[in-house]
TORKOL-4160 file (C-alpha; in steps of 0.2 Angstrom, whole numbers, padded with zeros to 4 digits, m for minus):
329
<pt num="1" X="0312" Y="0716" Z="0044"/>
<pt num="2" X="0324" Y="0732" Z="0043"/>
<pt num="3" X="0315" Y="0740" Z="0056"/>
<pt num="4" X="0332" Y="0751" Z="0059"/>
<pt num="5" X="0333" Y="0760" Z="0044"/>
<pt num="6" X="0312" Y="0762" Z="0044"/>
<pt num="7" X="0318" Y="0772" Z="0062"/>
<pt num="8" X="0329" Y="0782" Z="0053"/>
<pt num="9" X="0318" Y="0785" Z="0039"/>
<pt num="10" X="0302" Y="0789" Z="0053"/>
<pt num="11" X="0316" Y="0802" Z="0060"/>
<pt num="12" X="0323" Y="0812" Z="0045"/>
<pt num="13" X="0305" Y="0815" Z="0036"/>
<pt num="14" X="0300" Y="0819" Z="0054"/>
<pt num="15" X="0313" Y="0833" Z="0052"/>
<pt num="16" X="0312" Y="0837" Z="0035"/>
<pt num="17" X="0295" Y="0841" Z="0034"/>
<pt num="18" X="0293" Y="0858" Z="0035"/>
<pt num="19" X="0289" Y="0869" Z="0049"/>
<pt num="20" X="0274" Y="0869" Z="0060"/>
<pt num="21" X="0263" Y="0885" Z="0064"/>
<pt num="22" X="0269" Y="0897" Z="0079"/>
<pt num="23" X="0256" Y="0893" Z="0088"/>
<pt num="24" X="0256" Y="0874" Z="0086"/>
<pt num="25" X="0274" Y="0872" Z="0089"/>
<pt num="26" X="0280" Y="0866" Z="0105"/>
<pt num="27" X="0297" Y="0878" Z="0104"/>
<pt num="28" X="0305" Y="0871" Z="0120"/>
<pt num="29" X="0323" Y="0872" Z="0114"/>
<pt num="30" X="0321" Y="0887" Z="0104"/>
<pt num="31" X="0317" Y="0893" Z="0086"/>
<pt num="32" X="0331" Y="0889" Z="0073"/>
<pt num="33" X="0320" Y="0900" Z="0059"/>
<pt num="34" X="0307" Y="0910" Z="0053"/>
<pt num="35" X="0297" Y="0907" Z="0036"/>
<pt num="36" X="0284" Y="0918" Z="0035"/>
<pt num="37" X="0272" Y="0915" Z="0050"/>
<pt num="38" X="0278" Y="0897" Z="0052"/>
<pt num="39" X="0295" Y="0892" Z="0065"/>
<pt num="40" X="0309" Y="0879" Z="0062"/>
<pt num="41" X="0316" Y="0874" Z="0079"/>
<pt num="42" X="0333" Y="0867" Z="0084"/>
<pt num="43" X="0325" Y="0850" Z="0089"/>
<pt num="44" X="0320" Y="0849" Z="0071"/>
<pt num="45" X="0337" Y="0855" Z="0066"/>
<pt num="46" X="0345" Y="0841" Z="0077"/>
<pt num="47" X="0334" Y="0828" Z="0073"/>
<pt num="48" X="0339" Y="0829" Z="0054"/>
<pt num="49" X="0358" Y="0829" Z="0057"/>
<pt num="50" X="0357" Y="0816" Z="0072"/>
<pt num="51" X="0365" Y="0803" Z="0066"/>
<pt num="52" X="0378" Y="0812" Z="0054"/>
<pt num="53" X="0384" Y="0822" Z="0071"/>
<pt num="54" X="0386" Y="0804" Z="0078"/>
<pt num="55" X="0397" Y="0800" Z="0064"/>
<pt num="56" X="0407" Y="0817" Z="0065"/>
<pt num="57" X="0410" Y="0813" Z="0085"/>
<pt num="58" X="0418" Y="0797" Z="0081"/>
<pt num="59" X="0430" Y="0806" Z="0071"/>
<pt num="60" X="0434" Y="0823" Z="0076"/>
<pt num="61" X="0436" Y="0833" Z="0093"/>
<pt num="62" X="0437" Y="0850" Z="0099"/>
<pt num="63" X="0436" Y="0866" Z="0089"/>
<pt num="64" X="0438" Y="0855" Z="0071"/>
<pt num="65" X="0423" Y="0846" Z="0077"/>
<pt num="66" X="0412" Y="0861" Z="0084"/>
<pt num="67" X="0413" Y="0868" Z="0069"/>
<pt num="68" X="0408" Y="0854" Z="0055"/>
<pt num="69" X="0395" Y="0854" Z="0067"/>
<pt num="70" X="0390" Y="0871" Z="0063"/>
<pt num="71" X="0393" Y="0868" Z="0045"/>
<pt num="72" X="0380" Y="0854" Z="0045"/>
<pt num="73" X="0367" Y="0861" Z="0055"/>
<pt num="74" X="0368" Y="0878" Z="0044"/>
<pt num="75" X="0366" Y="0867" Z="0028"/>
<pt num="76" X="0350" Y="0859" Z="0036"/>
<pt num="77" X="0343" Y="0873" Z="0043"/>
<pt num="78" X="0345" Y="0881" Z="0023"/>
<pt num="79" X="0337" Y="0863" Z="0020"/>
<pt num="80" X="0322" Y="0866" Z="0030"/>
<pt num="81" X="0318" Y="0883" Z="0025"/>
<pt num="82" X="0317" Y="0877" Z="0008"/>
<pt num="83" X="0306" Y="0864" Z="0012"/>
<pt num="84" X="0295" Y="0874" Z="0020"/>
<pt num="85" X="0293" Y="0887" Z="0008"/>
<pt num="86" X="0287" Y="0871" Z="m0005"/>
<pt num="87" X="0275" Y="0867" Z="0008"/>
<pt num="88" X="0268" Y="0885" Z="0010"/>
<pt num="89" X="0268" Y="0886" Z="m0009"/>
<pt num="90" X="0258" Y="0870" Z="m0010"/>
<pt num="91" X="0246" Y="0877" Z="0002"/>
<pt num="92" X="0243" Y="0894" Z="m0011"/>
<pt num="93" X="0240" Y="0879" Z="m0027"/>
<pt num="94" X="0227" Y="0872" Z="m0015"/>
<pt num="95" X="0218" Y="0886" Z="m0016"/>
<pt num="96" X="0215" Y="0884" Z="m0035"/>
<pt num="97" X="0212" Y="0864" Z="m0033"/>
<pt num="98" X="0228" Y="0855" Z="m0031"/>
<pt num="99" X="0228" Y="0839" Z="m0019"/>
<pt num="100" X="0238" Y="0824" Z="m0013"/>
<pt num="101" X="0224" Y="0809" Z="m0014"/>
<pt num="102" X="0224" Y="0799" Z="m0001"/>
<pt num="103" X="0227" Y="0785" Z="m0012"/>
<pt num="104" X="0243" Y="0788" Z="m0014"/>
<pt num="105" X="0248" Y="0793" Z="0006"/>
<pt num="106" X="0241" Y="0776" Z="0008"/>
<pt num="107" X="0250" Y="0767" Z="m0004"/>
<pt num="108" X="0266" Y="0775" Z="0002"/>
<pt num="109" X="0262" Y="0769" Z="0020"/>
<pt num="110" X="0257" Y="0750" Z="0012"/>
<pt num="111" X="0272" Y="0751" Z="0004"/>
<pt num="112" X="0284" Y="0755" Z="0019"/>
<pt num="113" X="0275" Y="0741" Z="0028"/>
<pt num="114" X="0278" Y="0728" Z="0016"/>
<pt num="115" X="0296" Y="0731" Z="0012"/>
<pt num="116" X="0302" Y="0737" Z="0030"/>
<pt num="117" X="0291" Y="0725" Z="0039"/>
<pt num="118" X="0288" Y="0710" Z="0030"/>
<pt num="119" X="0269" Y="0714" Z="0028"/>
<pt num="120" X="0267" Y="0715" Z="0048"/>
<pt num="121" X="0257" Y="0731" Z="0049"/>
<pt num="122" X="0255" Y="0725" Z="0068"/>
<pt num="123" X="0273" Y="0730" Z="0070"/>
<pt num="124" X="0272" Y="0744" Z="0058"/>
<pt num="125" X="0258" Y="0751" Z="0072"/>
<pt num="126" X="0271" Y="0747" Z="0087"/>
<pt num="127" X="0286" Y="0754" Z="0081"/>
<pt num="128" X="0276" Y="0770" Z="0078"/>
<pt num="129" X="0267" Y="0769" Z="0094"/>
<pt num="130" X="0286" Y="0769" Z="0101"/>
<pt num="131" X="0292" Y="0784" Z="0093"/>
<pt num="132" X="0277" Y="0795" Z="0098"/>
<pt num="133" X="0268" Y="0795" Z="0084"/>
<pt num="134" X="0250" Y="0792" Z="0078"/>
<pt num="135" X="0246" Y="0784" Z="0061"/>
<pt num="136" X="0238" Y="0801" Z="0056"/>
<pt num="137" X="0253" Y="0813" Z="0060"/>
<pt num="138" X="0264" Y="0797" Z="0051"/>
<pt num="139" X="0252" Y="0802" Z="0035"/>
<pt num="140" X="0257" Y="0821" Z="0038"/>
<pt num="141" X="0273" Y="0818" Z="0039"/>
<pt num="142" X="0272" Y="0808" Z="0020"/>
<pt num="143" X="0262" Y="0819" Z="0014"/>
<pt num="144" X="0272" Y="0832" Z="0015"/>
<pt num="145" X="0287" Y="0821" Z="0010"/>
<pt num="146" X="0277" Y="0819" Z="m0007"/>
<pt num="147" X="0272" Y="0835" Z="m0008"/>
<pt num="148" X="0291" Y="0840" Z="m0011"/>
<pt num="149" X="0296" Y="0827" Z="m0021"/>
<pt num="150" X="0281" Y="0831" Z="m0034"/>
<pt num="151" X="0283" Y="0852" Z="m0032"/>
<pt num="152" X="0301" Y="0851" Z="m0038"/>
<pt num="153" X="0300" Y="0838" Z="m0050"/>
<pt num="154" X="0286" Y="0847" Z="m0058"/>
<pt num="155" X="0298" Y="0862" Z="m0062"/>
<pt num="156" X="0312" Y="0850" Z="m0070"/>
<pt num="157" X="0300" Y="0843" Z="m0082"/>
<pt num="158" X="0310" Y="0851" Z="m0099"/>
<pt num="159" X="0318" Y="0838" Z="m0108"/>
<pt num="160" X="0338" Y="0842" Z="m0108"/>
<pt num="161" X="0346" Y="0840" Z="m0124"/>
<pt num="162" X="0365" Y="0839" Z="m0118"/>
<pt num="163" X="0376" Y="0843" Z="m0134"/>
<pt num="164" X="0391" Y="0833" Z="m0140"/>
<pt num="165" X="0404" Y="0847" Z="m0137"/>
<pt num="166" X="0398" Y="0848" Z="m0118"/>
<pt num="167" X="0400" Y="0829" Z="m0114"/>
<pt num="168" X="0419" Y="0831" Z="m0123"/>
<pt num="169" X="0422" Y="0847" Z="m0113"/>
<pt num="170" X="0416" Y="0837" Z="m0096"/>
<pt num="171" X="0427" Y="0823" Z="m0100"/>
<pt num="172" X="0441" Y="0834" Z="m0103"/>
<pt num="173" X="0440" Y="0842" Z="m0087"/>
<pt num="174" X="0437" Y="0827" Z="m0077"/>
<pt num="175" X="0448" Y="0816" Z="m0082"/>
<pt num="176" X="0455" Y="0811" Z="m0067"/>
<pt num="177" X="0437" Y="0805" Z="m0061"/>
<pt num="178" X="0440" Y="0791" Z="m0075"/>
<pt num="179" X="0459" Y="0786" Z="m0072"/>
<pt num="180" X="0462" Y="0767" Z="m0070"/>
<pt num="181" X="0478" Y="0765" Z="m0060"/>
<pt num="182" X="0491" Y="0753" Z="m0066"/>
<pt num="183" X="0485" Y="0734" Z="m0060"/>
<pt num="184" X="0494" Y="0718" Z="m0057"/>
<pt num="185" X="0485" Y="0699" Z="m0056"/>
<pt num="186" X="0496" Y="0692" Z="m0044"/>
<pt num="187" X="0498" Y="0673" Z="m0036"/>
<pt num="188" X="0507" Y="0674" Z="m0018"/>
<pt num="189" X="0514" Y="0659" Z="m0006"/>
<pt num="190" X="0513" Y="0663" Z="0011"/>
<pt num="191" X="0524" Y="0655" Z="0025"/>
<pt num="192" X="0527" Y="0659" Z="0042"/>
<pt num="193" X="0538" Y="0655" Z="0055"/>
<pt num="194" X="0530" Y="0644" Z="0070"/>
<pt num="195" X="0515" Y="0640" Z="0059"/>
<pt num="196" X="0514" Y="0622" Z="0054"/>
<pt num="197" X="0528" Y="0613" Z="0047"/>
<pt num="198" X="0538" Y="0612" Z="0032"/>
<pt num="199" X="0545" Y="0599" Z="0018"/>
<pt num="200" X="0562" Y="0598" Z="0028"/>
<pt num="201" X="0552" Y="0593" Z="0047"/>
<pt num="202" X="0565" Y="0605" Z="0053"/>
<pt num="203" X="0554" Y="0617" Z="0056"/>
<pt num="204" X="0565" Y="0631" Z="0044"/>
<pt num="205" X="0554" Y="0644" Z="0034"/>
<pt num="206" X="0568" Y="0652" Z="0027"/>
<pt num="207" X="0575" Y="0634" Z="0018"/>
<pt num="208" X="0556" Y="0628" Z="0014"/>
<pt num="209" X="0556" Y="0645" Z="0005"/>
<pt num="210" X="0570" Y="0641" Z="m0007"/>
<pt num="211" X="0565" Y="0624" Z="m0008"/>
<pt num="212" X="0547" Y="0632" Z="m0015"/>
<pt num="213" X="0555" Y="0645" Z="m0028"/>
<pt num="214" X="0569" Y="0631" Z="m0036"/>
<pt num="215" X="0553" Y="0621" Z="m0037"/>
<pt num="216" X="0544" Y="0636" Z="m0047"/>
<pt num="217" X="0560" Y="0639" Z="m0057"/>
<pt num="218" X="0561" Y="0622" Z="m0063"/>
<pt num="219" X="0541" Y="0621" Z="m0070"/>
<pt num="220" X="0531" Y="0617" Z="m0056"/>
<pt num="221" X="0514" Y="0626" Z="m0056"/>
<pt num="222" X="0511" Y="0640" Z="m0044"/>
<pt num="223" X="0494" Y="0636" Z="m0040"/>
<pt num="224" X="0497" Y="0619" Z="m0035"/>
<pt num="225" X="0512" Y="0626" Z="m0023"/>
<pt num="226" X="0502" Y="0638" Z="m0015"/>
<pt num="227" X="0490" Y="0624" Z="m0011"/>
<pt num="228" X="0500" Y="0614" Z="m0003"/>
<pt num="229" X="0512" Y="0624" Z="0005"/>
<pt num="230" X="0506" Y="0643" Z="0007"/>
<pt num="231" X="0499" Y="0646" Z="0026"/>
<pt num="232" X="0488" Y="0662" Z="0021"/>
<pt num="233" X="0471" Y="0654" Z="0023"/>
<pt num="234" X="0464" Y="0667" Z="0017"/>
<pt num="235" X="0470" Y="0661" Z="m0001"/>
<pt num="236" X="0478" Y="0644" Z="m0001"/>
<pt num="237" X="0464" Y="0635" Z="m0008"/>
<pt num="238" X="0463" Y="0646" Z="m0022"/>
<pt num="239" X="0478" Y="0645" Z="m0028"/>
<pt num="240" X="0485" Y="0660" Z="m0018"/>
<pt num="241" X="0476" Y="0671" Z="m0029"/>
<pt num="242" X="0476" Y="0689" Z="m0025"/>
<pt num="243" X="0467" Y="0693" Z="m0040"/>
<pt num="244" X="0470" Y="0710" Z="m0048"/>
<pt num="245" X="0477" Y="0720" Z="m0036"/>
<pt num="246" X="0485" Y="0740" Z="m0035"/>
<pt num="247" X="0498" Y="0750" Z="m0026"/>
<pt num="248" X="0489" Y="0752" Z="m0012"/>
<pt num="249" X="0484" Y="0732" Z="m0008"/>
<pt num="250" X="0499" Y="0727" Z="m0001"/>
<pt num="251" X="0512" Y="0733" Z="0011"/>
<pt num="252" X="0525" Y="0746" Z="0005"/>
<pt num="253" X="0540" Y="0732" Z="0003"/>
<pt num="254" X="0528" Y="0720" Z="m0005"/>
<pt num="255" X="0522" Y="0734" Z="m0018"/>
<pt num="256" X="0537" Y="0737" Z="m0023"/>
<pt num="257" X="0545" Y="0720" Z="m0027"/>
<pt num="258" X="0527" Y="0715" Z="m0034"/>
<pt num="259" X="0525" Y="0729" Z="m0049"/>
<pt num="260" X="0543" Y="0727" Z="m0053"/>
<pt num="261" X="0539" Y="0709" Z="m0063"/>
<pt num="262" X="0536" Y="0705" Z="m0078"/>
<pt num="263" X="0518" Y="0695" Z="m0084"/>
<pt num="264" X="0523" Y="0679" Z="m0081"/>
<pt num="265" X="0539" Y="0681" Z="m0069"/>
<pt num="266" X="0540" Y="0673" Z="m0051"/>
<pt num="267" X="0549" Y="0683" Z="m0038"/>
<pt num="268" X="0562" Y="0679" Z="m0029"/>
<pt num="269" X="0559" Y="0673" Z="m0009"/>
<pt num="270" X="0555" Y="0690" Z="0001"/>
<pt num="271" X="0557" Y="0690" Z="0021"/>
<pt num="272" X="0548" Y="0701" Z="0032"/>
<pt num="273" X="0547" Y="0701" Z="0049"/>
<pt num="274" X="0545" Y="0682" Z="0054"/>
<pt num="275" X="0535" Y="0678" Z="0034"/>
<pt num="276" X="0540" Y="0674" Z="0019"/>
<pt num="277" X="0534" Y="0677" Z="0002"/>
<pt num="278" X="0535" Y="0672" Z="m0014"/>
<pt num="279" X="0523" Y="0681" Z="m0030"/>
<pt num="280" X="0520" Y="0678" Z="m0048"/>
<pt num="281" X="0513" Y="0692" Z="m0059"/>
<pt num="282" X="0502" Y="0681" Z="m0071"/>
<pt num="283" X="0495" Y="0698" Z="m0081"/>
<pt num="284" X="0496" Y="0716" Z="m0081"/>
<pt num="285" X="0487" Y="0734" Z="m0086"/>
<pt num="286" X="0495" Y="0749" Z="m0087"/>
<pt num="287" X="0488" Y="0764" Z="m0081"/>
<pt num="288" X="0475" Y="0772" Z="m0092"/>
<pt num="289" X="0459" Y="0784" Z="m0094"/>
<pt num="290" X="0443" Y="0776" Z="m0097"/>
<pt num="291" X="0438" Y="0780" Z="m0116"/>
<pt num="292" X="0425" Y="0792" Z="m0121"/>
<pt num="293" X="0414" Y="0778" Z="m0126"/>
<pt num="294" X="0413" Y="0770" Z="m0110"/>
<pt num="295" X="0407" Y="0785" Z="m0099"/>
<pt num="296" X="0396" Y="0796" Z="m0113"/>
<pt num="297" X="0381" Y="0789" Z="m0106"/>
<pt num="298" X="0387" Y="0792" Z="m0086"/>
<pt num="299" X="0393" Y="0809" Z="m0089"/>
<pt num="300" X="0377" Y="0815" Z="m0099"/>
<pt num="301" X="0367" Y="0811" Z="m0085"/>
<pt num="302" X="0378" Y="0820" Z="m0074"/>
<pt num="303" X="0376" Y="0835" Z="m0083"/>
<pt num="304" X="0356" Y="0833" Z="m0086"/>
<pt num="305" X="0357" Y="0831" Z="m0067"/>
<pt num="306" X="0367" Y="0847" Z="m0065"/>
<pt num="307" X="0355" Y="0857" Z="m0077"/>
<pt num="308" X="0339" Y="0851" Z="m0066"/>
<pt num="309" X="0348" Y="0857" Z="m0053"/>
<pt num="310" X="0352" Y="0871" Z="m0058"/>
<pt num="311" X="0331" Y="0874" Z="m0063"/>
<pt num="312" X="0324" Y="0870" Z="m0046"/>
<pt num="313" X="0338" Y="0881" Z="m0039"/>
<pt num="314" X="0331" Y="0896" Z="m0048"/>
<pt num="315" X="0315" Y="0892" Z="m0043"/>
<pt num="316" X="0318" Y="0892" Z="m0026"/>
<pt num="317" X="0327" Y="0906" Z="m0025"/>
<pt num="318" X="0310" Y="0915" Z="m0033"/>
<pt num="319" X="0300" Y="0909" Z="m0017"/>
<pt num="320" X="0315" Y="0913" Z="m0007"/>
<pt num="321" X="0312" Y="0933" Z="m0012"/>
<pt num="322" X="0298" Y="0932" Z="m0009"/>
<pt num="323" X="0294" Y="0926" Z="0009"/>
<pt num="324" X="0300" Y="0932" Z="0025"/>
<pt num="325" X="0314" Y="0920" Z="0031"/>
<pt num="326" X="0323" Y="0924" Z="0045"/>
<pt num="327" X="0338" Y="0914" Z="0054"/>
<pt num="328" X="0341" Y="0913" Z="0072"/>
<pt num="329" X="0351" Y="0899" Z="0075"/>
């Protein structure tokens, strides 16, 4: 069961939402916004950037860290606001017959108990309990989720036709997103001083080395040599393949002897530090742009995703003219 994430999931649509009437809301920390009659408090603000301020902690401090925070909880109190405003305007199509069936809040809530709990609705009911909630406000809090989702798509139900000459200029401009970076398939014997023995029982990395490459330079396969000899475990039984690798897989010394041979060409013995190495480059690709005709299909959907954006944008900026929405905090 991945009753973690169903935590997380239980937490964000808590916050996510929508507001909750002035005089329902138990405002104990103070109001992050106003929409219409209805308040969005910080808690609800917090709760919905929780576990991305966690993240933010572990990696900045101080005055860089205060205000990514601020950032974050400005773009989900904007986030809220918006929800909300779908929710009131849900409220007005009610009044000319729109529902959510129960059906369908139910079969969302079966649906979270089978794939986050295994079928255990026993659990299900526990982890609720837990958290404070009642299955009734659990249904709300779906409800509303699905109220949302079904409000903006219905206003991104045009068909986009996205022309030939815009997927070309999208390419064009993006080029970089589709860059494949020069590539090696590289073979590697590993040996280390003070790790095992070698052919000579002396105990000499640096001579067992040599040994290994006048070996190679006289026909014997590389695979088989890594096999017996190499002492990265990590690779050894396979041969000491590193499979395709780029600039950035290895250290800086490595790199640079590593891209500097020719398909087929073994290198000669490389010391660093207490290791030594020796690398084949059994095939190569240089660095290229992925073809039109491999990413047409990726970047039309990105630009049919742009346009929908774009269309619920709009839209919401309509109800946003039209309501009362005022930030505090």
């Amino acid at each position: 069961m991945r009753i973690s994430l169903f935590l997380s999931i239980v937490l964000l649509t808590a916050a996510s939402a929508g507001g909750v009437h002035a005089q329902q809301a138990e405002v104990v920390d103070g109001v992050a916004a106003i929409v219409n009659k209805e308040v969005i408090t910080i808690s609800q603000v917090r709760e919905l950037v929780g576990s991305r301020e966690r993240s933010l902690r572990e990696v900045y401090s101080g005055n860089v860290l205060a205000a990514k925070i601020a950032e974050m909880r400005a773009a989900a109190v904007k986030d809220l606001v918006d929800r909300q405003l779908i929710i009131q305007e849900f409220r007005k199509m009610q009044e000319k017959g729109a529902n959510i069936p129960e059906y369908v809040i139910d079969d969302r809530v079966q649906t979270i108990i089978r794939e986050e709990f295994g079928g255990d609705r026993s659990a299900f009911v526990r982890t609720l309990q837990a958290q404070g909630y009642t299955m009734t406000r659990f249904k709300e809090v779906e409800r509303e989720k699905i109220i949302v989702q079904a409000l903006r798509q219905s206003k991104v139900n045009e068909n986009f036709v996205v022309s030939p000459n815009q997927i070309q200029s999208y390419y064009d401009k993006n080029k970089g997103a589709y860059a494949l970076p020069e590539q090696i398939k590289l073979r590697m014997i590993v040996l280390r001083e003070g790790a095992g023995s070698d052919v000579t029982g002396a105990g000499n990395k640096s001579q067992t080395a040599t040994e290994i490459r006048q070996k190679l330079a006289s026909g014997a396969e590389f695979a088989r040599m890594a096999e017996m000899y190499s002492e990265d475990d990590a690779t050894r039984d396979a041969g000491g393949d590193w499979g395709w690798i780029e600039h950035n897989t290895l250290n800086e010394q490595l790199t640079k002897v590593a891209f500097s041979l020719r398909a087929g060409q073994v290198s000669d013995v490389v010391h660093i530090g207490d290791s030594y190495y020796i690398m084949v480059v059994e095939a190569r690709k240089n660095a290229s742009v992925k073809p039109m005709g491999e990413v047409r299909d990726e970047i039309e959907r990105n630009l049919i995703q742009q346009e929908r954006m774009k269309v619920q944008n709009r839209w919401l900026e309509t109800l946003r003219k039209k309501a009362y929405i005022k930030i505090l905090s």
